[in-house]
Rosetta silent file (secondary structure, phi, psi, omega in degrees, C-alpha in Angstrom):
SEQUENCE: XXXXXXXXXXXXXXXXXXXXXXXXXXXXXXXXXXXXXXXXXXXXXXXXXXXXXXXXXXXXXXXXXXXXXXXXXXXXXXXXXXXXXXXXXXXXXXXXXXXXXXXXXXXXXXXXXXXXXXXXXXXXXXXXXXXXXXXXXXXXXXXXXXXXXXXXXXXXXXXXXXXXXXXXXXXXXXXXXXXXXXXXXXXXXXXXXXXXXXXXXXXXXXXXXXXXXXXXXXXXXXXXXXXXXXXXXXXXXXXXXXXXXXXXXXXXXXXXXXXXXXXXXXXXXXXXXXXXXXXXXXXXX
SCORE:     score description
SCORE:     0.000 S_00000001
   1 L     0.000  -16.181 -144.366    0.000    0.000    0.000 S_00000001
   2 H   -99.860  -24.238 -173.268    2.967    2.048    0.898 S_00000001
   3 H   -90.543  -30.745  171.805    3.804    1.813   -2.874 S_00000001
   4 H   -54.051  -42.429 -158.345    0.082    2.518   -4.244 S_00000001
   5 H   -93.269  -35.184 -179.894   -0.238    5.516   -2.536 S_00000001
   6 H   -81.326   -2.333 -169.387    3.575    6.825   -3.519 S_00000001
   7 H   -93.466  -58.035 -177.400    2.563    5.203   -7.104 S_00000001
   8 H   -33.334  -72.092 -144.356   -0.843    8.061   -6.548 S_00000001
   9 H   -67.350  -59.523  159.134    1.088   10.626   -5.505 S_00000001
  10 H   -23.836  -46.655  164.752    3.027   10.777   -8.334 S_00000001
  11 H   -70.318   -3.501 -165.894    0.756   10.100  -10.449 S_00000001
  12 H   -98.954  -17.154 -160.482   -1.117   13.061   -9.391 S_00000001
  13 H   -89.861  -54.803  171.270    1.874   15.458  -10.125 S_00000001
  14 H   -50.402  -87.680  157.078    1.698   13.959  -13.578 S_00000001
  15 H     3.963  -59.871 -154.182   -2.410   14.930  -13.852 S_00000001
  16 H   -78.192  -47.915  169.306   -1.659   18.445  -12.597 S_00000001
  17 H   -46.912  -70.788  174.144    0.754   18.925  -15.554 S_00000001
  18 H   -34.153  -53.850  176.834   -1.979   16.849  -17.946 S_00000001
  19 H   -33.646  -93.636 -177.009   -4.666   19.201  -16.630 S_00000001
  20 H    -8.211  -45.308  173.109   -2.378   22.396  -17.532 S_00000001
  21 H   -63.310  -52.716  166.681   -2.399   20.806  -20.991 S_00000001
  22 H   -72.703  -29.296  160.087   -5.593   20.107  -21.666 S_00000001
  23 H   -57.541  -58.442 -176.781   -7.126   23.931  -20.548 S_00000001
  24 H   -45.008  -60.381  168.132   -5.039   25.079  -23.396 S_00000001
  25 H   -59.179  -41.932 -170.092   -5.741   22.798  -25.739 S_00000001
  26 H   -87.965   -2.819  121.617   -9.275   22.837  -25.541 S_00000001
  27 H   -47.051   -0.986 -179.052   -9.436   26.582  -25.498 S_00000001
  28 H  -174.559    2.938  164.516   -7.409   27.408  -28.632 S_00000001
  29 L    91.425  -11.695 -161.147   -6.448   23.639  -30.250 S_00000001
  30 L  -115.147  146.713 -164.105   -2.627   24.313  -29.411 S_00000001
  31 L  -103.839  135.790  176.927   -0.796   21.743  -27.377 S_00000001
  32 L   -74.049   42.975 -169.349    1.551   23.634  -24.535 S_00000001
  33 H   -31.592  -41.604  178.850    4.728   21.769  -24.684 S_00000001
  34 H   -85.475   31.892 -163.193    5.876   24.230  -22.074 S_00000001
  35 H   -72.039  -27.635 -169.567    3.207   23.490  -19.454 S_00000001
  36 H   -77.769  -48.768 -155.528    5.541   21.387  -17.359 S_00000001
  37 H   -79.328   -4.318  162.502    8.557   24.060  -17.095 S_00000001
  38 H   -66.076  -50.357  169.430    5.673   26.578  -15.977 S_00000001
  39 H   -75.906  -16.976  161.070    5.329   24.338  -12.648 S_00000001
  40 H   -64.647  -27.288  173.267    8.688   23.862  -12.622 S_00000001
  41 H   -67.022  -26.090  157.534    9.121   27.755  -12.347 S_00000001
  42 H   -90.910   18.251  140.165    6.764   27.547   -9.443 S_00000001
  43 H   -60.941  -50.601  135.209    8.718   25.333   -7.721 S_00000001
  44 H    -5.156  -78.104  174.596   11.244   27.709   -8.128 S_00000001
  45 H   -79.714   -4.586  167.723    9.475   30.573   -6.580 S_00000001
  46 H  -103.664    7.915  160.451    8.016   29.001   -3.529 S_00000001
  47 H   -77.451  -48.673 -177.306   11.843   27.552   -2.748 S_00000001
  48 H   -81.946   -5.043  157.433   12.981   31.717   -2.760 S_00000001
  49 H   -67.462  -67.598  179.118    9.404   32.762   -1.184 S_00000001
  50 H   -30.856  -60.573 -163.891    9.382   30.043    1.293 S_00000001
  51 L  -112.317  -51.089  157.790   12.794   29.775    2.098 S_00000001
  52 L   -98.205   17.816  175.831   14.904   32.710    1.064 S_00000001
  53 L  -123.584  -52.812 -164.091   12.549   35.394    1.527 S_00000001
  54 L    58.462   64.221  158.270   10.597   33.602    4.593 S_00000001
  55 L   -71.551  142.420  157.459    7.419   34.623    3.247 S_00000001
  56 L   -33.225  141.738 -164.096    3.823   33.764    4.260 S_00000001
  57 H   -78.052  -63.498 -170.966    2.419   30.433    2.618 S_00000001
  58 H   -36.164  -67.243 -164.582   -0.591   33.071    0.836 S_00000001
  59 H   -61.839  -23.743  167.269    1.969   35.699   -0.252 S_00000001
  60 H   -61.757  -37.001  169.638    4.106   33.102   -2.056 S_00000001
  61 H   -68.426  -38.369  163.844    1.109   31.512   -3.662 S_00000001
  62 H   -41.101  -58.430  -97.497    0.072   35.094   -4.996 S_00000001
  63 H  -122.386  -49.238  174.717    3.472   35.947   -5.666 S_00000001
  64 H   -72.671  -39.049  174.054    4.247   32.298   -7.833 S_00000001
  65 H   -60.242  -36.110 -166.865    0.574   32.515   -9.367 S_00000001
  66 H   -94.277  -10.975  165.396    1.217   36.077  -10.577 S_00000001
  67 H   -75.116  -52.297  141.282    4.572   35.346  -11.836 S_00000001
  68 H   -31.509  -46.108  172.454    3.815   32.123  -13.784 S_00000001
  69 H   -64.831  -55.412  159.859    0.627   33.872  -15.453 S_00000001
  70 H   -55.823  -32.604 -163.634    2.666   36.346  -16.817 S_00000001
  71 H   -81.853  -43.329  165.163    5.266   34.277  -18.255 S_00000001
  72 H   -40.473  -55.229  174.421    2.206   32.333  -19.708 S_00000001
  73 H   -85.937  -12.376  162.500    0.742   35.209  -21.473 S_00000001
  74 H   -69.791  -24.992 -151.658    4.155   36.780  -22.760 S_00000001
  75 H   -90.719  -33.517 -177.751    4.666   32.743  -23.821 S_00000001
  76 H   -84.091    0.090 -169.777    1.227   33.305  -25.520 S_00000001
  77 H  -112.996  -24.271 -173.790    1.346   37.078  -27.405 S_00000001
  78 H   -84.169  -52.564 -135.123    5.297   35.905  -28.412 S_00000001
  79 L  -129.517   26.223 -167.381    5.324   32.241  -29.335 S_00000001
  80 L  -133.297  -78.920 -176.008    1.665   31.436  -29.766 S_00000001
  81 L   -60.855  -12.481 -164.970   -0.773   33.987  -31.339 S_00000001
  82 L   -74.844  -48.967 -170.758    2.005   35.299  -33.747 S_00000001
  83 L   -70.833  107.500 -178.264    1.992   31.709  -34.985 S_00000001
  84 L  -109.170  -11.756  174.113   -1.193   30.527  -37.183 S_00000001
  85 L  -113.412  121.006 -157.035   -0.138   27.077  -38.177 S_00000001
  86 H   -61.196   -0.906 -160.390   -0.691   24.585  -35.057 S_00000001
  87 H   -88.070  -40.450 -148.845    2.337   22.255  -36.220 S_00000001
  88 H   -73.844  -27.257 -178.950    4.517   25.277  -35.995 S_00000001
  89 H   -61.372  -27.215  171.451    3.106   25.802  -32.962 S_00000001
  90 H   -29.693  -59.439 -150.184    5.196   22.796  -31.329 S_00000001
  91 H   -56.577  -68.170 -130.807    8.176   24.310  -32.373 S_00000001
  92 H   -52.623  -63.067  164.397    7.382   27.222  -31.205 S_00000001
  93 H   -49.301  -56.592 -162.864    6.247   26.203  -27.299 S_00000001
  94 H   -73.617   -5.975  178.500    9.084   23.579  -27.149 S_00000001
  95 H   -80.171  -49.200  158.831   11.588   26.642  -27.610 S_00000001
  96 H     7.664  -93.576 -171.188    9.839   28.074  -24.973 S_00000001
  97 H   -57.044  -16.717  177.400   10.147   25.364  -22.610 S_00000001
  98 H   -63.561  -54.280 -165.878   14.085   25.323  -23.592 S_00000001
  99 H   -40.241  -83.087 -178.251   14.414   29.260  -22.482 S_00000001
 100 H   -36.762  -28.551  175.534   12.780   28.410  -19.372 S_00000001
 101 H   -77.609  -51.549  159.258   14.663   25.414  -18.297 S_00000001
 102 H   -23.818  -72.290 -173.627   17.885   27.470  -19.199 S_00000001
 103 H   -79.594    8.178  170.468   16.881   30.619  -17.209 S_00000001
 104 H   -99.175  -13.788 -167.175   15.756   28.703  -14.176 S_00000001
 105 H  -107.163  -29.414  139.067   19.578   26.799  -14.267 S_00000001
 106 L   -44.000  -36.219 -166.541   20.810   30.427  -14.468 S_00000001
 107 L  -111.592  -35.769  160.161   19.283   31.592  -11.851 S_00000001
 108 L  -117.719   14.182  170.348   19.019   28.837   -9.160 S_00000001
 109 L    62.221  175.232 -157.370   21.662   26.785  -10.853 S_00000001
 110 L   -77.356  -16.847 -178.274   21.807   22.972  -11.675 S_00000001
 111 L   -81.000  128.688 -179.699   21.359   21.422   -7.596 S_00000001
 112 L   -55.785  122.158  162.998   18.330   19.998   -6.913 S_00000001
 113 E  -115.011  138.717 -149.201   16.490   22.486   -3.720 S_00000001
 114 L   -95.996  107.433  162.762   14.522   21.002   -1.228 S_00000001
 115 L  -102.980  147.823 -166.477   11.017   23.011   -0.671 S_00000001
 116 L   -65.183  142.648  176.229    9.211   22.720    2.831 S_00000001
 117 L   -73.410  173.534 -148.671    5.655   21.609    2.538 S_00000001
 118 L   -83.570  -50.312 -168.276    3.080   23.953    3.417 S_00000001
 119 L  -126.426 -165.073 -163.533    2.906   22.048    7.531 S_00000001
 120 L   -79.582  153.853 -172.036    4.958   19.401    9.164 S_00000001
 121 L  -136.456   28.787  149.460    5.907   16.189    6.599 S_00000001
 122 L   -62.841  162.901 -171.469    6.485   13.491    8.842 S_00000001
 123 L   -54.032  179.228  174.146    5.280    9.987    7.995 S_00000001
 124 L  -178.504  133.039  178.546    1.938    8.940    8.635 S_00000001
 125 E   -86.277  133.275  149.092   -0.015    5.511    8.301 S_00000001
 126 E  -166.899  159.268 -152.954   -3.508    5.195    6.013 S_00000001
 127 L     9.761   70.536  143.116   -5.157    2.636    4.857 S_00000001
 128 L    91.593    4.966  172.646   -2.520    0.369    5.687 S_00000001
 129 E  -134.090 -167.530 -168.236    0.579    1.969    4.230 S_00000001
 130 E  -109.954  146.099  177.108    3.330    4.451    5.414 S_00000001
 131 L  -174.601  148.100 -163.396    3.014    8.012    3.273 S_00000001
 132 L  -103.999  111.462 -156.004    4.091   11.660    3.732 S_00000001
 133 H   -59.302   -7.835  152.379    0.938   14.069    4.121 S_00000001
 134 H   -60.271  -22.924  169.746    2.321   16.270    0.922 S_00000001
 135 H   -65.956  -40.217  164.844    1.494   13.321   -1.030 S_00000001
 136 H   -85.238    8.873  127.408   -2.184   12.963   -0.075 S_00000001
 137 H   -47.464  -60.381  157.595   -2.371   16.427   -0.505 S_00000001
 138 H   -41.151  -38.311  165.929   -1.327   15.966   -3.927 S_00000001
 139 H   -44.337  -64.546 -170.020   -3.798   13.451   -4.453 S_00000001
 140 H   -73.804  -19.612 -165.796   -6.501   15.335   -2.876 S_00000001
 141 H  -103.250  -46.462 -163.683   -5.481   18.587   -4.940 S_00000001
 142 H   -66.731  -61.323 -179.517   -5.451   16.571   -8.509 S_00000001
 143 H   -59.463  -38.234  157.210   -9.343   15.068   -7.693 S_00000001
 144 H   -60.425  -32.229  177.588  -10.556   18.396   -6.438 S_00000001
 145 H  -116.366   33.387  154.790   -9.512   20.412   -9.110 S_00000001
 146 H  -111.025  -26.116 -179.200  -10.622   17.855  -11.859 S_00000001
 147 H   -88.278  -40.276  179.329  -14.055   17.828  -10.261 S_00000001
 148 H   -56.145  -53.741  169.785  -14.260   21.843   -9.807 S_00000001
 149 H   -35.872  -67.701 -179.284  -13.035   22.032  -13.598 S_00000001
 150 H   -37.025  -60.382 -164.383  -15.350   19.577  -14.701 S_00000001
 151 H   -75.102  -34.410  155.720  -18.083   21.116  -12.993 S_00000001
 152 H   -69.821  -15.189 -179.065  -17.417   24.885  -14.531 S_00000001
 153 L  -108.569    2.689  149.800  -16.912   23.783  -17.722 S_00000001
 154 L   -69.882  -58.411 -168.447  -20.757   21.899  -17.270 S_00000001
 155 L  -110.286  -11.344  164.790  -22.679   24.983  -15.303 S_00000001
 156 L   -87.998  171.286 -160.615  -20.860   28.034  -16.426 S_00000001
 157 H  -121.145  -65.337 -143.508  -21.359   30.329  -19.677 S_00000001
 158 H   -71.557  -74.901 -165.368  -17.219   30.582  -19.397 S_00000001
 159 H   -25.438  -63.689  157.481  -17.242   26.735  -19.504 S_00000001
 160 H   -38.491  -88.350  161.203  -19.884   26.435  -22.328 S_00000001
 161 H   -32.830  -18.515  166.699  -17.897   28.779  -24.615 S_00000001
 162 H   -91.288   -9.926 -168.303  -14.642   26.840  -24.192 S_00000001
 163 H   -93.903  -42.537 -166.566  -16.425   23.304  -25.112 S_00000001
 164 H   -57.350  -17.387 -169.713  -18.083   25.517  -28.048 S_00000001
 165 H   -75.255  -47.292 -173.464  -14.514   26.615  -29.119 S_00000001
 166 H   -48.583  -61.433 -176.397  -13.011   23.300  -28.258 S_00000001
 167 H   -65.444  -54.654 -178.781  -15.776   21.985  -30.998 S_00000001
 168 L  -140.663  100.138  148.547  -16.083   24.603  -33.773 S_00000001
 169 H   -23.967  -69.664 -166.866  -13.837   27.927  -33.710 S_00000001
 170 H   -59.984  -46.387 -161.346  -15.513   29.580  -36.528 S_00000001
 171 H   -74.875  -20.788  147.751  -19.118   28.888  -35.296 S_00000001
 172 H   -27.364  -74.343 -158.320  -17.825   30.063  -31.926 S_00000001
 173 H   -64.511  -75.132 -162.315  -16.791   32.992  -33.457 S_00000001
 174 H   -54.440  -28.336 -161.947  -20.273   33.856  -35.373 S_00000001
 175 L   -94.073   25.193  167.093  -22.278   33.359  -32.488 S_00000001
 176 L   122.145  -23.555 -162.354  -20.664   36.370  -30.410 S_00000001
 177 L   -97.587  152.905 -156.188  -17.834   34.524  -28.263 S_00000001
 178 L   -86.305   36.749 -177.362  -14.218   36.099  -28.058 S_00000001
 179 H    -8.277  -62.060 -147.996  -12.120   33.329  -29.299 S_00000001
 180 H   -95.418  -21.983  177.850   -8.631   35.073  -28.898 S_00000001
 181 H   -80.513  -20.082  170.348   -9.269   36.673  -25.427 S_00000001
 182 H   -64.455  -14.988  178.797  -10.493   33.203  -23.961 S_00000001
 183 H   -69.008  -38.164 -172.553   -7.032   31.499  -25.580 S_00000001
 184 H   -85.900  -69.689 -169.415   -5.278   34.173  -23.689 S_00000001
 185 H   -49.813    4.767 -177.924   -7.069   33.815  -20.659 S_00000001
 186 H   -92.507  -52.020 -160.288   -6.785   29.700  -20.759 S_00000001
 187 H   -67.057  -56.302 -172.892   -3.008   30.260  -21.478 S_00000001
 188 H   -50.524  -45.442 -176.753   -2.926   33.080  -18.587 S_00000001
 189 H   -65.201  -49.285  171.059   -5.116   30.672  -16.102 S_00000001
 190 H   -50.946  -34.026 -163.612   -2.820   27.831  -16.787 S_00000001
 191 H   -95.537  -74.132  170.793    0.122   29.486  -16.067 S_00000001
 192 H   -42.662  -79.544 -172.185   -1.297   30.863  -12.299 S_00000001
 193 H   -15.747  -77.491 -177.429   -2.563   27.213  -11.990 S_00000001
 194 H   -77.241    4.498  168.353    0.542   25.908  -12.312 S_00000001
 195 H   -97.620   10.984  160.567    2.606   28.256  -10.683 S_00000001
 196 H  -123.557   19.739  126.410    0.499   27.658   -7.603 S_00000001
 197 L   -25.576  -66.930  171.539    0.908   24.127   -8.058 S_00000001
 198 H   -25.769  -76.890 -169.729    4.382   24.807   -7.411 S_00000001
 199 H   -48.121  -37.844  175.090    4.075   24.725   -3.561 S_00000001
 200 H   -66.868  -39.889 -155.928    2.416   20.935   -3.698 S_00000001
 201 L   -84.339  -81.517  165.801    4.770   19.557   -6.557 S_00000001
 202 H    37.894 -114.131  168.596    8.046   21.473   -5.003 S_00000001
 203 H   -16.401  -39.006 -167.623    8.110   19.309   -1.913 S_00000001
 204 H  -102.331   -7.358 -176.488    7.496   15.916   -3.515 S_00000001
 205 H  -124.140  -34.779 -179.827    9.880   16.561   -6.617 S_00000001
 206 L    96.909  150.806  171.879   12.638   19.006   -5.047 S_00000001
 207 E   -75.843  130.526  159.904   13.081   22.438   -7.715 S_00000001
 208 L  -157.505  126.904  153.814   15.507   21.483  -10.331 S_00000001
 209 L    18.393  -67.988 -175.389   16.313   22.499  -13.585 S_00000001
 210 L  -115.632   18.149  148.182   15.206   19.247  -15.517 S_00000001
 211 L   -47.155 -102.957 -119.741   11.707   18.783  -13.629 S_00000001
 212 L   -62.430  -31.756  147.130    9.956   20.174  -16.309 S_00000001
 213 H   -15.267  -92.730 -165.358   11.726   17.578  -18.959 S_00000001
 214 H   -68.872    0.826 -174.901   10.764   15.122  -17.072 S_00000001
 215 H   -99.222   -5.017 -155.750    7.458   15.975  -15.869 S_00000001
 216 H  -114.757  -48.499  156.243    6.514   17.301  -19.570 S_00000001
 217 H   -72.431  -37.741  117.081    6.932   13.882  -20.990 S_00000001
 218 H     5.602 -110.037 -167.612    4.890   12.255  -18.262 S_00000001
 219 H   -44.572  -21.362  173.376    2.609   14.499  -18.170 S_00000001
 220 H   -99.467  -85.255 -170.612    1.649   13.948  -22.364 S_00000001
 221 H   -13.111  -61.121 -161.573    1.632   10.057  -21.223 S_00000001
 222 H   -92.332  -12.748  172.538   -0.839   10.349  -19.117 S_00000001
 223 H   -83.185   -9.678  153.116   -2.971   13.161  -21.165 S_00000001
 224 H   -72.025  -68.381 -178.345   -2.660   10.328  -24.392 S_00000001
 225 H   -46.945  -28.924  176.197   -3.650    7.255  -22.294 S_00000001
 226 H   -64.067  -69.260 -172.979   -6.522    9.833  -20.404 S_00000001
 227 L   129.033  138.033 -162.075   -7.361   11.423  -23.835 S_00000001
 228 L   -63.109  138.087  141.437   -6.946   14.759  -25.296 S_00000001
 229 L   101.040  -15.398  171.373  -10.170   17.379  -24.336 S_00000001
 230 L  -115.998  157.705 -173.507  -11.239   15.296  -20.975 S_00000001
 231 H   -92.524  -43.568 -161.650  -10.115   16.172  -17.634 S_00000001
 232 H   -53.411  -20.531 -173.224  -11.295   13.098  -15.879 S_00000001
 233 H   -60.305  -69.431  161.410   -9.321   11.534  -18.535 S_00000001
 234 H    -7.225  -81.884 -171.713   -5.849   13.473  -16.999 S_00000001
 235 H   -33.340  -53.894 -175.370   -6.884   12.299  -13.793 S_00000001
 236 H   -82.636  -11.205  177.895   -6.993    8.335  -14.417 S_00000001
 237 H   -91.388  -86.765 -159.481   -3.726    8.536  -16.897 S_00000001
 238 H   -11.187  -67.121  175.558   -1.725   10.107  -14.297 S_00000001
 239 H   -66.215  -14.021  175.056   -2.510    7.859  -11.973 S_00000001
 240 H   -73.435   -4.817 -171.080   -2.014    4.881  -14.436 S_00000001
 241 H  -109.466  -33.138  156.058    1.339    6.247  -15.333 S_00000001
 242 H   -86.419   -8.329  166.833    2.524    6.561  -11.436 S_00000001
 243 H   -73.234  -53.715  172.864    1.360    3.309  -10.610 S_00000001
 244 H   -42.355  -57.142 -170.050    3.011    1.867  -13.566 S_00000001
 245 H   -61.856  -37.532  170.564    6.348    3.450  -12.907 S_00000001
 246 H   -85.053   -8.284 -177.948    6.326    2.599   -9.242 S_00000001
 247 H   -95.846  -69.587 -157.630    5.107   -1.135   -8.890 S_00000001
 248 H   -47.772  -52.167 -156.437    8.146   -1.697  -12.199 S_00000001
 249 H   -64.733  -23.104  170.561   10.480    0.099   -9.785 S_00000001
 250 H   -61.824  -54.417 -155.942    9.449   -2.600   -6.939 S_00000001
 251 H  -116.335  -26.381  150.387    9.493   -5.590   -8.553 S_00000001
 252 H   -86.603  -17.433  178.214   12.134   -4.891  -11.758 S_00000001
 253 H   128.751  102.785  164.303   14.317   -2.156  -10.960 S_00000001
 254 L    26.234  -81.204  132.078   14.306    1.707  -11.591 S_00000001
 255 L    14.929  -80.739 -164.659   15.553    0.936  -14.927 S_00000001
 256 H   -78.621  -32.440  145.254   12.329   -0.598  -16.344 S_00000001
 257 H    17.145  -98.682  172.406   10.360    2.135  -14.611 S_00000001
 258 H   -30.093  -51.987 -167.739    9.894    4.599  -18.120 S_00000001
 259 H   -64.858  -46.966  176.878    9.974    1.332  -20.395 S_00000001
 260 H   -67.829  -35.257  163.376    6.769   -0.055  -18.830 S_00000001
 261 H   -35.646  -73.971  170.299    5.046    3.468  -18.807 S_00000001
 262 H   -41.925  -40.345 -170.010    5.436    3.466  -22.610 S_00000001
 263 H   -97.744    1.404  133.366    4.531    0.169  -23.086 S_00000001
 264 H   -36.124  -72.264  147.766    1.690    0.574  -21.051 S_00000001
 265 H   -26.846  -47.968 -176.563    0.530    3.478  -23.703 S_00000001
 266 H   -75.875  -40.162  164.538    1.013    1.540  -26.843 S_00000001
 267 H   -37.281  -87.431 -160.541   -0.944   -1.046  -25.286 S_00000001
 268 H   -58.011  -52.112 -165.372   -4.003    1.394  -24.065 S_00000001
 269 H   -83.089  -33.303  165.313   -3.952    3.490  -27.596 S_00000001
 270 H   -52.432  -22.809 -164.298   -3.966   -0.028  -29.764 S_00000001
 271 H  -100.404  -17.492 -164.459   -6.940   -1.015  -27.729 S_00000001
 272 L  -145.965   88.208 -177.242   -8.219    2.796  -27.731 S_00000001
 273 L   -77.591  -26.183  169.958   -6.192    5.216  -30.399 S_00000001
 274 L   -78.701   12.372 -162.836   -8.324    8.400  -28.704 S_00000001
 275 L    60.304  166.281 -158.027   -7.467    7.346  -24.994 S_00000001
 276 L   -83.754   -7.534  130.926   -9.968    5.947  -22.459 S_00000001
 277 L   -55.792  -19.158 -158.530  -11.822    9.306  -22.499 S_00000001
 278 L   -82.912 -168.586 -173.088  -11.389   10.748  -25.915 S_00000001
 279 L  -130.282  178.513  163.857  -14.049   10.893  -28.577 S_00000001
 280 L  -132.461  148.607 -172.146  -13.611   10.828  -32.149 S_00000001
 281 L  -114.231  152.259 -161.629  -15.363   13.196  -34.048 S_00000001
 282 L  -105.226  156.822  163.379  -17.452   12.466  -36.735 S_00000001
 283 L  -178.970  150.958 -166.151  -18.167   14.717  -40.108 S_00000001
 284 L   -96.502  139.608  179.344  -19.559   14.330  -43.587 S_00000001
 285 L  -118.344    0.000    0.000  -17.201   14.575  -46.236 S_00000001
């Protein structure tokens, strides 16, 4: 159990990236490559709020949400809207995510930094295993903000307009709805999201440089096996992608860890090519 729940927790860090991905995409069609290295930058800022400023746990979550949100919408008026063809758009994003991973290794250097959880992070038994209460926090923060999502993008007029966008841009567009300021505000939204992420992932990953690498491939893993356009989708490929990686690391070795992830995926999209959430859309030609 001790492995399920550190298998979760992991998996949930993975989600919370997948999430990040999926507001974007389904607001404006364009896949973020640099969604991960935004939470890694807010890992970043709650190790110098937290720790080298010895700030308040609020003002650092302001202070990483409003930092992250900006770099999101400068990532979206330079390297997004400028851009009209979505392939280009890859490019475009993954140069992004190099700058950032660069200027965070500039600036806090290449050593992994250890940030303090929000309260005390001693061990703790439930249901039957040993686990560290940032991890069920992590847990508990990936299923809570997949059900509040869910449920805003169901009962809201904001919500509605992103599924209509999601479906048909142009027809979007005719009936009245603002196409390019909700793309900036999904990109803007994304960016706070994940830089007040930061303070959850932080703790359970350490601030480094090459998080968002690795959390940015992840983190597509489990938004293919989930499925592009659903969040609940996010939710169950995360966790199917930290389970995977930690029961291989148990019973084969580190090592095999990645390899089984993947081949977990090829597996799930031969049996599903849209993931166990997507749809496929239909249209007369």
């Amino acid at each position: 159990m001790t492995i399920v729940l550190s298998g979760l927790a992991l998996g949930a860090v993975y989600a919370l990236v997948a999430i990040g991905y999926n507001i974007v995409f389904i607001s404006s069609s364009t896949f973020n490559f640099a969604q991960a290295q935004l939470m890694m930058v807010g890992t970043f800022v709650a190790y110098t709020g937290l720790v080298t400023w010895d700030l308040p746990v609020i003002v650092v979550a302001l202070l990483a949400a409003v930092v992250v949100a900006v770099i999101a919408g400068i990532e979206d008026l330079t390297a997004v809207w400028p851009v009209k063809d979505r392939h280009t758009q890859l490019v475009t994003t993954l140069g992004v995510a190099t700058l950032l991973g660069g200027a965070c290794q500039l600036i806090w250097g290449s050593q992994p930094l250890a940030v303090p959880f929000l309260s005390y992070n001693d061990p703790v038994d439930f249901l039957g295993g040993r686990t560290y209460p940032v991890e069920l926090a992590l847990i508990a923060a990936a299923v809570l903000l997949v059900a509040v999502l869910t449920w805003l993008s169901k009962r809201t007029m904001l919500g509605q307009a992103l599924i209509g966008i999601s479906e048909d841009t142009e027809a979007a567009t005719l009936r009245g709805i603002s196409v390019r300021k909700l793309a900036l505000g999904a990109f803007v939204f994304s960016g706070a999201l994940a830089g007040v992420l930061g303070l959850l992932v932080g703790p359970k990953t350490f601030a480094v440089a090459t998080l968002g690498t690795a959390l940015a491939i992840k983190g597509f893993v489990a938004l293919a096996i989930g499925g592009f356009g659903s969040l609940p989708g996010c939710l169950i490929g995360g966790f199917i992608v930290g389970l995977a990686e930690s029961l291989t690391a148990l019973h084969w070795g580190a090592q095999y860890s990645s390899l089984m992830v993947f081949a977990v995926l090829l597996v799930l999209l031969l049996a599903r090519p849209t993931g166990l959430f997507g749809r496929t859309a239909e249209r007369v030609v």
